[in-house]
C-alpha positions as CSV (number, residue, x, y, z in Angstrom):
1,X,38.2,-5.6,-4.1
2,X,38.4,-1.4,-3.8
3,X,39.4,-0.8,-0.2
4,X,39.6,2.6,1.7
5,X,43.7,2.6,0.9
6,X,43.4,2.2,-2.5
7,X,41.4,5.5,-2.9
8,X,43.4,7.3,0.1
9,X,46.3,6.7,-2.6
10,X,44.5,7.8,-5.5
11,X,43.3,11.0,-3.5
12,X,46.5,11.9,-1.7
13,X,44.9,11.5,1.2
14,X,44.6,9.8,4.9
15,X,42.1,6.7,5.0
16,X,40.9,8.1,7.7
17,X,39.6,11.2,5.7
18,X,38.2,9.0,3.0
19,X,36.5,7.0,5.7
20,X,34.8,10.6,6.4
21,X,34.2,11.4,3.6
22,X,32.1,8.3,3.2
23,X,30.3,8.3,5.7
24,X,29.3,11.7,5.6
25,X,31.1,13.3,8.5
26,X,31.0,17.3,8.6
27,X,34.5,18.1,9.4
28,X,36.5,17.7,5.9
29,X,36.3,20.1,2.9
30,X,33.3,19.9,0.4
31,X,35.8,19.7,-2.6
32,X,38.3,16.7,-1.1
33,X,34.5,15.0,-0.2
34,X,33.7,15.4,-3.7
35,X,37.0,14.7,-5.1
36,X,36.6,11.5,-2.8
37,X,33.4,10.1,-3.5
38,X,34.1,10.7,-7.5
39,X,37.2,8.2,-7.1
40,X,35.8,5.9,-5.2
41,X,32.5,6.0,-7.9
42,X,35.4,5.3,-10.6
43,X,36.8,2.7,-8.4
44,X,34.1,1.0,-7.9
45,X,34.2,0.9,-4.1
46,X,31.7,-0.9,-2.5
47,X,31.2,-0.8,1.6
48,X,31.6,-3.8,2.9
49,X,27.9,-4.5,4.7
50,X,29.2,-6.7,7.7
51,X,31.5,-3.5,8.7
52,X,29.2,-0.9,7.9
53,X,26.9,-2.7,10.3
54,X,29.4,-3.1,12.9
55,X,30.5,0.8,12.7
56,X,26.8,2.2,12.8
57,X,24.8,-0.4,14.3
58,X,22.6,-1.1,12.0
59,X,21.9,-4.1,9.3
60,X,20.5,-1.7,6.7
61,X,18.1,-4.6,6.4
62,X,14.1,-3.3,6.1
63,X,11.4,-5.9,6.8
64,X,8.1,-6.0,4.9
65,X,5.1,-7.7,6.4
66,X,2.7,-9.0,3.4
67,X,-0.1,-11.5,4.3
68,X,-2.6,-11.9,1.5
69,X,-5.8,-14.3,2.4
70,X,-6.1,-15.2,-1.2
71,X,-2.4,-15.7,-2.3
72,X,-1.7,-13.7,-4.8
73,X,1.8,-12.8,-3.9
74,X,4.0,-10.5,-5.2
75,X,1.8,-11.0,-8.5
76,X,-1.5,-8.7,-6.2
77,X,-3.2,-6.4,-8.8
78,X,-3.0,-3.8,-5.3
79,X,-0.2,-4.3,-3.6
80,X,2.8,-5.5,-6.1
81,X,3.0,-1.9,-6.8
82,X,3.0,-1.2,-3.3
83,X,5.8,-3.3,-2.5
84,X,7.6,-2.6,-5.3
85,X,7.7,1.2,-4.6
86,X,9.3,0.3,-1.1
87,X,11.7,-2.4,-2.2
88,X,12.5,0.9,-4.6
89,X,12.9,3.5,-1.6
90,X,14.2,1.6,0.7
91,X,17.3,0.8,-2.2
92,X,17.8,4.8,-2.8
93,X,18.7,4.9,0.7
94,X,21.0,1.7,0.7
95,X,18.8,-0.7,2.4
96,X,17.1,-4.1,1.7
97,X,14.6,-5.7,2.6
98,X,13.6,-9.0,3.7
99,X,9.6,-10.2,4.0
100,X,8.5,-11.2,7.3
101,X,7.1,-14.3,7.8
102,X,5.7,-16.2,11.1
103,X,8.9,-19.6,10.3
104,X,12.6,-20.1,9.7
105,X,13.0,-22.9,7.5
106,X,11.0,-25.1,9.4
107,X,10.6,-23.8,13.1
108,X,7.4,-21.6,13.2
109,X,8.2,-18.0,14.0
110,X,6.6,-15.2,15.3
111,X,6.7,-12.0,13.3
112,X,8.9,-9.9,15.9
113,X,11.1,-13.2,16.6
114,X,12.0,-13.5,12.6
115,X,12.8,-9.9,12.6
116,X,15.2,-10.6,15.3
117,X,16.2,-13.7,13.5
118,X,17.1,-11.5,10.7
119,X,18.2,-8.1,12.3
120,X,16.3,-5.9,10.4
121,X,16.2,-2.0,11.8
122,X,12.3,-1.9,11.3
123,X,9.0,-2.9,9.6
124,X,6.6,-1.9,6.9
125,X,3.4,-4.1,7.8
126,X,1.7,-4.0,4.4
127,X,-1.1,-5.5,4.8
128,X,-2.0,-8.3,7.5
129,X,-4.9,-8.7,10.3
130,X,-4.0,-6.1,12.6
131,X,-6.4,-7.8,15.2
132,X,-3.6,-10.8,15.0
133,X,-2.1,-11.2,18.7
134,X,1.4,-11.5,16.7
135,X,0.9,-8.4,14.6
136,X,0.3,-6.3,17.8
137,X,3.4,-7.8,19.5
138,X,5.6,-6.7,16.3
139,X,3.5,-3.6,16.7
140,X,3.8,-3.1,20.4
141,X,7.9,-3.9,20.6
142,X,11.0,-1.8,20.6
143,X,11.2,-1.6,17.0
144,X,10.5,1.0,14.6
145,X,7.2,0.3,12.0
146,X,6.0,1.6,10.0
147,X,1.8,0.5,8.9
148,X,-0.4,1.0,6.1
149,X,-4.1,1.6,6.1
150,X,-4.3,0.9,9.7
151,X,-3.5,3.3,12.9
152,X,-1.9,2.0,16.0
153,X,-1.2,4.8,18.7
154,X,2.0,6.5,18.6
155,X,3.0,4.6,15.6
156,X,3.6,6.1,12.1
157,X,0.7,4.9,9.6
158,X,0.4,6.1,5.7
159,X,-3.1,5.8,4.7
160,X,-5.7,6.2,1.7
161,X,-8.1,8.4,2.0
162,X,-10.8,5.9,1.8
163,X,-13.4,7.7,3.3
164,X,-12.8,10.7,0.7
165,X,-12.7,8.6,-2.4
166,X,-15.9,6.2,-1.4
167,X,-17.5,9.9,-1.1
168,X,-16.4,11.1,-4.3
169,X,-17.7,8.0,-6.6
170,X,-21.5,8.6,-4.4
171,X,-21.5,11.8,-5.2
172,X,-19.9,11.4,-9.3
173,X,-22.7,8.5,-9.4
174,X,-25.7,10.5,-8.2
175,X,-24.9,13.7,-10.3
176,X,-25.9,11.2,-13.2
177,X,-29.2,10.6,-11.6
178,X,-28.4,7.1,-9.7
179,X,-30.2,6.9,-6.4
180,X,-30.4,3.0,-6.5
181,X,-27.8,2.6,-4.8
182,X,-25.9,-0.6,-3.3
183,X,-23.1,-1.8,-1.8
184,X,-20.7,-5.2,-1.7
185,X,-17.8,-4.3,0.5
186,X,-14.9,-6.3,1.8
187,X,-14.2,-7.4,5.1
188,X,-14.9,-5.2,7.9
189,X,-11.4,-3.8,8.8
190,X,-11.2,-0.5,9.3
191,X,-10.2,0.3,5.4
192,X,-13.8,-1.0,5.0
193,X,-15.7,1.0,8.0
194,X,-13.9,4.0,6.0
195,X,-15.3,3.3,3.3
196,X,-18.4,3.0,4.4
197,X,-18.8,5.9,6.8
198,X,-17.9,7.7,3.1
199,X,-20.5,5.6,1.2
200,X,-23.2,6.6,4.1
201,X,-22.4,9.7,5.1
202,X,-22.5,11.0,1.0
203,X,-26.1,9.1,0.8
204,X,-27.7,10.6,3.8
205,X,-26.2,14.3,2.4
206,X,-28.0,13.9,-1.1
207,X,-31.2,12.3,0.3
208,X,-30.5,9.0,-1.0
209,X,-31.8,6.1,1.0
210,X,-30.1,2.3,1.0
211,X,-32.1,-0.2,2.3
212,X,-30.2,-2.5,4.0
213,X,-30.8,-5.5,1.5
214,X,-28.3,-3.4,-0.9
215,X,-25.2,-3.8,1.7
216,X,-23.7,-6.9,1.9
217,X,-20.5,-8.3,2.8
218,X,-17.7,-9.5,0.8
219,X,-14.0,-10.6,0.4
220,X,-11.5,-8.2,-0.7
221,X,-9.6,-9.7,-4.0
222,X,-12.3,-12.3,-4.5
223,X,-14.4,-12.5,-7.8
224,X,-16.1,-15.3,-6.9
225,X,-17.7,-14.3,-3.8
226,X,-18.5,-11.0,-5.2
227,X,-20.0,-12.8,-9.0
228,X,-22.6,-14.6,-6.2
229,X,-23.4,-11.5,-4.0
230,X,-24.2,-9.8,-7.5
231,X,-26.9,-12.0,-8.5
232,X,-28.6,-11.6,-5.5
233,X,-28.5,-8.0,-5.6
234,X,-29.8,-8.5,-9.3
235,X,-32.5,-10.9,-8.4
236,X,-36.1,-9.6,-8.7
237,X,-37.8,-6.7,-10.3
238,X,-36.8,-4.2,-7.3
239,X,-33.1,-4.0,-8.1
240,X,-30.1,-1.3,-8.0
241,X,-29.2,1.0,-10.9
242,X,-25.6,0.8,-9.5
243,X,-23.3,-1.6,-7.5
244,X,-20.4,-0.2,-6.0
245,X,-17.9,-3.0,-5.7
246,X,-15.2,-3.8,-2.7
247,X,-11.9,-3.4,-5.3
248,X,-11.7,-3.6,-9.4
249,X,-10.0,-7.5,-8.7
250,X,-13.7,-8.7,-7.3
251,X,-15.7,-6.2,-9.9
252,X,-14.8,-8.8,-12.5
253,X,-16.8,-11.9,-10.6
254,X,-19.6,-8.9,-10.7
255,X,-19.1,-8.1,-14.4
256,X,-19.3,-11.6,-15.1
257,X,-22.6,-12.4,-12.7
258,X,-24.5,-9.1,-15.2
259,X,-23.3,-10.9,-18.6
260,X,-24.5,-14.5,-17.3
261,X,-28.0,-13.0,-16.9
262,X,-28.5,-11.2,-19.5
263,X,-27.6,-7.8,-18.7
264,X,-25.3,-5.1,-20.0
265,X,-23.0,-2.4,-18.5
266,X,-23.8,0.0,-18.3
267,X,-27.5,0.1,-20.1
268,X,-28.5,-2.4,-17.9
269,X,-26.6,-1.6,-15.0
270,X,-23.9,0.5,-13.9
271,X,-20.7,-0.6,-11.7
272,X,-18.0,1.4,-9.9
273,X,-15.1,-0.4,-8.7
274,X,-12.3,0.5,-6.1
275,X,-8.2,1.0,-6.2
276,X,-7.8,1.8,-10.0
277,X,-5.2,-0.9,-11.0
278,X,-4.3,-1.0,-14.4
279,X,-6.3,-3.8,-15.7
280,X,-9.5,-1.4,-14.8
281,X,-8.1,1.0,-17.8
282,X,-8.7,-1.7,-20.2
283,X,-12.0,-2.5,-18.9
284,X,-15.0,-2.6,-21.5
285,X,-15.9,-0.7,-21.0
286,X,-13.5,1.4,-18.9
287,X,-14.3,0.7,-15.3
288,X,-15.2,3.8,-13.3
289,X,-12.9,3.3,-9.7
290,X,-11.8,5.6,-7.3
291,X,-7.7,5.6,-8.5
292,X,-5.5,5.1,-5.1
293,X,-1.8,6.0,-4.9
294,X,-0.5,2.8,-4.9
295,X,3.4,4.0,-5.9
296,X,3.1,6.9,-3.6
297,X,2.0,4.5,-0.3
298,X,5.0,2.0,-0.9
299,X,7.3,5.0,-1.0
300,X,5.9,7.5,1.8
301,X,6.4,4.4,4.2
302,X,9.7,3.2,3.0
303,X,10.9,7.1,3.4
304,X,9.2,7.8,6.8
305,X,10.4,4.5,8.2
306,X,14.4,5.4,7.3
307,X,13.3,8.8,8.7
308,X,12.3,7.1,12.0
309,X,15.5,4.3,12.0
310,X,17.5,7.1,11.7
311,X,16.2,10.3,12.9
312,X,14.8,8.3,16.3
313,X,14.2,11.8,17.9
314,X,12.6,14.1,15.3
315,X,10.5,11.6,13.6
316,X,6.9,12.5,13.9
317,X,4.6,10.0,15.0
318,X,1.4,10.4,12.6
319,X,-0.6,9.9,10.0
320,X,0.3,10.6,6.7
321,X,-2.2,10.7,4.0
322,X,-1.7,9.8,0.2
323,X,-4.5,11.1,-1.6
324,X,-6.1,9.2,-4.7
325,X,-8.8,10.5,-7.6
326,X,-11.5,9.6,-9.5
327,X,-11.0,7.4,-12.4
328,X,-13.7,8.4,-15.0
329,X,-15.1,5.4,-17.1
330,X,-17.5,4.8,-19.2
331,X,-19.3,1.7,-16.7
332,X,-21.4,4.4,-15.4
333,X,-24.7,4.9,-17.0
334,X,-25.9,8.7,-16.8
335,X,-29.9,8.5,-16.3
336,X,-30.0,12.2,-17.0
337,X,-29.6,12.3,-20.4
């Protein structure tokens, strides 16, 4: 194993300066840093983790809360990309991470006590019920998180722009002459009151009136719930010309509820989903969603997290927003022509 002699040798130098050199101090030449870090690169030096915790007091150790309702795991149409673009981050800067869980082998845990169990220097919550009393101890404790697509005072939170995109597929939908308009969202956290304020607010603007038989109340990520919420909506002669549906994972129960009665997208009837993951691109036909930044989330909150382990001072306490866009498709009938 490479140690911090071996490359003073190589170098000519004190371990002590390849130490700095290492770890980034200021006060040693750019050119015996470079010469440095290129020997120990050719070396194959590797810091040893237990020491580099004990010298800077930190585990380089990220935790990432994930709970999913409907167990898909790291396998989520949504949030694999998610979690995969932090896992990705959080390795650029040299740190792990470990998924956060409420048990240690077989003693039940709380979220903040396994992160103690397991040192980490902060938190991504993902996705979980923020209402959970456990989720707003993590939240409420000494240690740095991160959350996203919720807002907790004075805590950093990376969000979607739901309210925007739910706005922009009204407004794309009505510019082809839909004013049948109806709505299957998800659960009412506040990703969902988002996106309904959006859905709302763009229907009052262009005149466009909902009754509220059209708005009903789903489960995000379920097709199931969503292919029986459908047929109700399709049941009778007085029905939508378009259901907007809570994410493109459920918009397949929906697309499925049309074909077992009969009907066709869009001639028959027109669907817009939500998210844009990539199974919507190979749709038939194409499914028209509102695209959302799924890479861009995972990294923002890696990156702003290490920002706030290790810039504790400077780190701004806010809201970042990842902005999405409108995924044209062709499930979208235009009534205009």
């Amino acid at each position: 194993m490479v140690s911090l002699k071996d490359i003073a040798q190589r170098c000519g130098v004190s371990t002590a300066t390849v130490s700095k050199a290492l770890n980034g101090q200021p006060d040693i030449g750019e050119d015996t840093r470079s010469r440095i870090l290129r020997i120990a690169d050719e070396l194959g030096y590797m810091a040893n983790a237990s020491a580099r915790a004990l010298k800077t007091n930190r585990s380089y150790n990220i935790g990432v809360v994930f709970v999913d309702p409907m167990h898909g795991g790291l396998a989520h149409e949504f949030f694999s990309t998610v979690l995969d673009s932090i896992r990705g981050e959080a390795e650029r800067h040299g740190y792990d991470i470990t998924f956060i869980n409420r048990g240690v082998g077989q003693r039940e845990t709380s979220y903040l006590q396994h992160c103690r169990y397991r040192g980490v220097d902060g938190v991504v919550i993902a996705s979980a019920d923020f209402t959970d009393p456990m989720i707003l101890e993590l939240v409420q404790a000494d240690l740095p998180v991160v959350t996203i697509d919720h807002l907790f005072n004075n805590r950093i939170a990376v969000v979607s722009d739901n309210r925007k995109g739910m706005d922009a597929l009204v407004r794309y939908v009505a510019a082809r002459g839909h004013r049948k308009l109806a709505l299957i969202h998800g659960e009412l956290t506040s990703v969902t009151q988002s996106r309904m304020t959006g859905f709302h607010r763009a229907c009052e603007e262009l005149g466009i009136r909902v009754p509220d038989r059209w708005i009903r109340q789903g489960v995000f990520h379920d097709s199931k719930s969503c292919c029986a919420l459908t047929k109700e909506l399709l049941r009778g002669e007085d029905r939508p010309t378009c259901i907007f549906f809570p994410d493109d994972y459920s918009c397949i129960g929906g697309l499925n509820a049309i074909h077992e009665l009969g009907l066709r997208v869009p001639d028959d009837i027109s669907a817009v989903g939500y998210d844009g993951i990539p199974l919507s691109r190979i749709m038939s036909p194409v499914l028209t969603t509102w695209r959302q930044d799924t890479e861009g989330l995972g990294t923002v909150a890696a990156a702003k997290l290490i920002e706030l382990i290790e810039h504790p001072r400077t780190a701004i306490l806010d809201r970042v927003i990842v902005e999405g866009r409108l995924q044209e498709g062709g499930s979208v009938e235009n009534l205009l022509r």
